[in-house]
C-alpha positions in Angstrom: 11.5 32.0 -21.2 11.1 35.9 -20.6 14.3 37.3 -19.0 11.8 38.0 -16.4 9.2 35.8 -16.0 6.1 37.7 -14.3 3.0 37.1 -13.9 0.5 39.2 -15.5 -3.4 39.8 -16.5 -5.6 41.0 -18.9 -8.8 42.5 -18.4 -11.1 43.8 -15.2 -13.0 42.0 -12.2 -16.4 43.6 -13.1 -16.2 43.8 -16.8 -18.3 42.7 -19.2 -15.4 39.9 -20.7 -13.9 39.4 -17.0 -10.0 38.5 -17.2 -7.3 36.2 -18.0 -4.3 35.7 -15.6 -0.8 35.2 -17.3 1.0 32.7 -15.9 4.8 32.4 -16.5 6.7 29.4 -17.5 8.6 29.2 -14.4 5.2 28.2 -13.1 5.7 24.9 -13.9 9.2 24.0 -13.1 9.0 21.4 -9.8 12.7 21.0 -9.3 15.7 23.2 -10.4 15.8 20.2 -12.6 13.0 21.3 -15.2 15.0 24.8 -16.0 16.3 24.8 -19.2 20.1 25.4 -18.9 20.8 26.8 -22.6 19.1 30.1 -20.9 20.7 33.3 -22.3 20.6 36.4 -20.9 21.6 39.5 -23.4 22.9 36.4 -25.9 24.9 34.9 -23.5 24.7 31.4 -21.4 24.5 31.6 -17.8 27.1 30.5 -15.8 25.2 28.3 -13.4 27.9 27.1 -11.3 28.4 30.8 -10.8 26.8 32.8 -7.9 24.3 34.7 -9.5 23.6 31.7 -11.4 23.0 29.8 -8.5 20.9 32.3 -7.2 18.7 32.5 -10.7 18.4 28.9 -10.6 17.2 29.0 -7.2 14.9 32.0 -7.4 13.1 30.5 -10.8 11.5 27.4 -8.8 8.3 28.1 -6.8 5.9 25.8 -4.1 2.7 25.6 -4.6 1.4 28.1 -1.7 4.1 30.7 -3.7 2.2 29.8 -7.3 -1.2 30.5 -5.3 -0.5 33.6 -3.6 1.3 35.0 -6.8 -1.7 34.6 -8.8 -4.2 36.0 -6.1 -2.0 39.0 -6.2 -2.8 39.6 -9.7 -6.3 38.6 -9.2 -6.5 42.1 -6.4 -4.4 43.7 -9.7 -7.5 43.3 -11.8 -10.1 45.9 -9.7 -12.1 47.8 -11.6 -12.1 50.9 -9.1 -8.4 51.2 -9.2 -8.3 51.6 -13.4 -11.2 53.8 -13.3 -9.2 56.2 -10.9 -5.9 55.6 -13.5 -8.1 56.7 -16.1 -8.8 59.7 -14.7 -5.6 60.5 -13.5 -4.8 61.8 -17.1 -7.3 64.7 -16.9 -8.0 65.5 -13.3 -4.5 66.5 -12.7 -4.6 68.9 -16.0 -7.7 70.2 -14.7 -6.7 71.2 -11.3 -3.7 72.3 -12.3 -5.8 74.7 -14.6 -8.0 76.2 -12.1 -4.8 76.5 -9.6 -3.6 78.6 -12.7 -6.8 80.7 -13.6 -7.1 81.6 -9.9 -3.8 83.0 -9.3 -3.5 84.3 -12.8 -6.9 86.4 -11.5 -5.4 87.4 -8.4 -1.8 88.4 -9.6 -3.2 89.7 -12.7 -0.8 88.2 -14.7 -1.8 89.5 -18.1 -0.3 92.8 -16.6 3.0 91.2 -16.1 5.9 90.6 -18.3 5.9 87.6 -20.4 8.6 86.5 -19.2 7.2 86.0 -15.8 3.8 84.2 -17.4 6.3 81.7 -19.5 8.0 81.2 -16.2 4.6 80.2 -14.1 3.0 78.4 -16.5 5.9 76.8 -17.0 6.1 75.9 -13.0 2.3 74.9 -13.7 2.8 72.1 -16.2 5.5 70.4 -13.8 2.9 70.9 -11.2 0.1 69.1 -13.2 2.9 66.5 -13.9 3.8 66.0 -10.4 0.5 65.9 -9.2 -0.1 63.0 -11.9 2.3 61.0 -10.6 1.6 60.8 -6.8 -2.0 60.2 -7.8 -0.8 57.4 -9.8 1.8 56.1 -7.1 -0.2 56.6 -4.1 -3.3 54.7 -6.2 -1.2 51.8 -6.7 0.6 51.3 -3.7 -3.1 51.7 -1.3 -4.5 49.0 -4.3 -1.1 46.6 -3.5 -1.6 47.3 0.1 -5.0 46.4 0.4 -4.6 43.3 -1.7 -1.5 42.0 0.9 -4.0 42.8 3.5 -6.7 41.0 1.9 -4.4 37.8 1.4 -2.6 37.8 4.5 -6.3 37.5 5.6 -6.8 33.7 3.7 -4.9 32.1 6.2 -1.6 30.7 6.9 -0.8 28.8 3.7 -1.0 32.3 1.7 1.4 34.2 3.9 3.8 31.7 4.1 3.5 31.4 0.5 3.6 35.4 -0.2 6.4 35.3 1.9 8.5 32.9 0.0 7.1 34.4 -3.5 8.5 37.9 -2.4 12.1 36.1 -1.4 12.4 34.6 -5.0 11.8 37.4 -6.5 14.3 39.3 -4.4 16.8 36.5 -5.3 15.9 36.6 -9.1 16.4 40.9 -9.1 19.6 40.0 -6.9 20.8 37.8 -9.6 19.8 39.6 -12.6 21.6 43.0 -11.0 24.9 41.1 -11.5 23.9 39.6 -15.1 22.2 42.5 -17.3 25.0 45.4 -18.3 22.9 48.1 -16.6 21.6 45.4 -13.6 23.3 48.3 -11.3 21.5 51.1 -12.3 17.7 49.6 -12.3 18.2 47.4 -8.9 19.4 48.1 -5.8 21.5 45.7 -3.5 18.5 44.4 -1.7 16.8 43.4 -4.7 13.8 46.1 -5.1 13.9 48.3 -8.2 15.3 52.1 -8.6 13.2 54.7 -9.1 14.4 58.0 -9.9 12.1 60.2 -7.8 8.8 57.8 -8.1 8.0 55.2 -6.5 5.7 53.5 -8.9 5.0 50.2 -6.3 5.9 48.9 -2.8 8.9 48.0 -2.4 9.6 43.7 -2.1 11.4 43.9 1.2 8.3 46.4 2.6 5.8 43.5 1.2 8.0 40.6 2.2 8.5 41.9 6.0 4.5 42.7 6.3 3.6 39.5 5.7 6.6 38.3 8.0 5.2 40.5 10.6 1.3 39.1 9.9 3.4 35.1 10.3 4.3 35.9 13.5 0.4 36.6 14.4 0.0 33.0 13.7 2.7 31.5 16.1 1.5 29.5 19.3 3.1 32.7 21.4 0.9 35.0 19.7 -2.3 32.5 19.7 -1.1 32.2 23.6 -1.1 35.9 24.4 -4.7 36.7 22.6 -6.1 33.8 24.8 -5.1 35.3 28.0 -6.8 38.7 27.0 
């Protein structure tokens, strides 16, 4: 078993060969039962009557409604808009960042000015294509995992309680493997989403785990009440 067992895909909704949906081993475990408990993590055994072993155990097992929304999540991964716009990402930024340059280069007259102060600009221009590559790519992919929650939270009942309780594993698992990998500190915070240093390549779990809390709560027999008296 991957030290972090993820579901993933190949291929594009659209495409001329479709795609394939990775699913992980965990996927089939029914009971903490199934898991294998000669599991090593950075060639060692885990401790499972230990916390964080607890925890792992725990977090490795998923329902049925989890196993569902987990793969419809990586279904919404697979849209063919959203790797069109990554692919572009790559030269667009460049190429604004070029005519940003050109422009002011024409209106400061650069070539009159010391080279020194052109190494300097252009400099400050290739951090500026860089930075602009990466908030296009961020902001692409958090809008794409935002509208696919959305889209979910909209199949009904089952899928939100099963997001939900897909999110809270994987909290768990992160939780678990912050104590057990040598630099778990560094890559995950307390609360069990990732560190980024400056980006923020994806929405955070917690942020996806307390939407779909909040779109629960739409569903309880208070707020079915309150809509009926409108």
């Amino acid at each position: 078993m991957s030290i972090r067992p993820t579901i993933h895909h190949i291929g594009l909704t659209g495409s001329k060969y479709s795609f394939r949906i990775g699913i992980p081993s965990n996927f089939n475990y029914k009971s903490e039962a199934d898991i294998n408990p000669n599991v090593k993590i950075e060639s060692k055994l885990i401790d499972w009557n230990s916390e964080e072993g607890k925890i792992f155990k725990e977090s490795l097992v998923l329902s049925e409604n989890a196993q569902k929304f987990a793969i419809a999540q990586e279904v919404y991964k697979c849209d063919l808009t959203s790797f069109y716009l990554h692919l572009s990402y790559p030269a667009l930024a460049p190429g604004l960042a070029y005519i940003v340059a050109d422009k002011v280069h024409e209106k400061m007259e650069l070539h009159k000015r010391s080279l020194q102060l052109r190494t300097i600009f252009y400099t400050g221009m290739c951090f500026f294509a860089y930075g602009l590559y990466v908030l296009l790519t961020d902001q692409t992919t958090m809008i794409t995992e935002r509208m696919a929650l959305k889209s979910l939270a909209a199949l009904g009942k089952d899928y939100i309680e099963g997001g939900i309780e897909y999110f809270d594993k994987q909290l768990k698992f992160n939780r678990a493997l912050r104590s057990l990998l040598h630099d778990g500190k560094s890559n995950i915070a307390t609360t069990g989403n990732y560190n980024y240093f400056v980006r923020q390549k994806a929405l955070p779990l917690t942020y996806q785990k307390e939407f779909l809390e909040g779109e629960l709560k739409k569903h309880s027999p208070d707020a079915e009440e309150s809509l009926d008296t409108i």
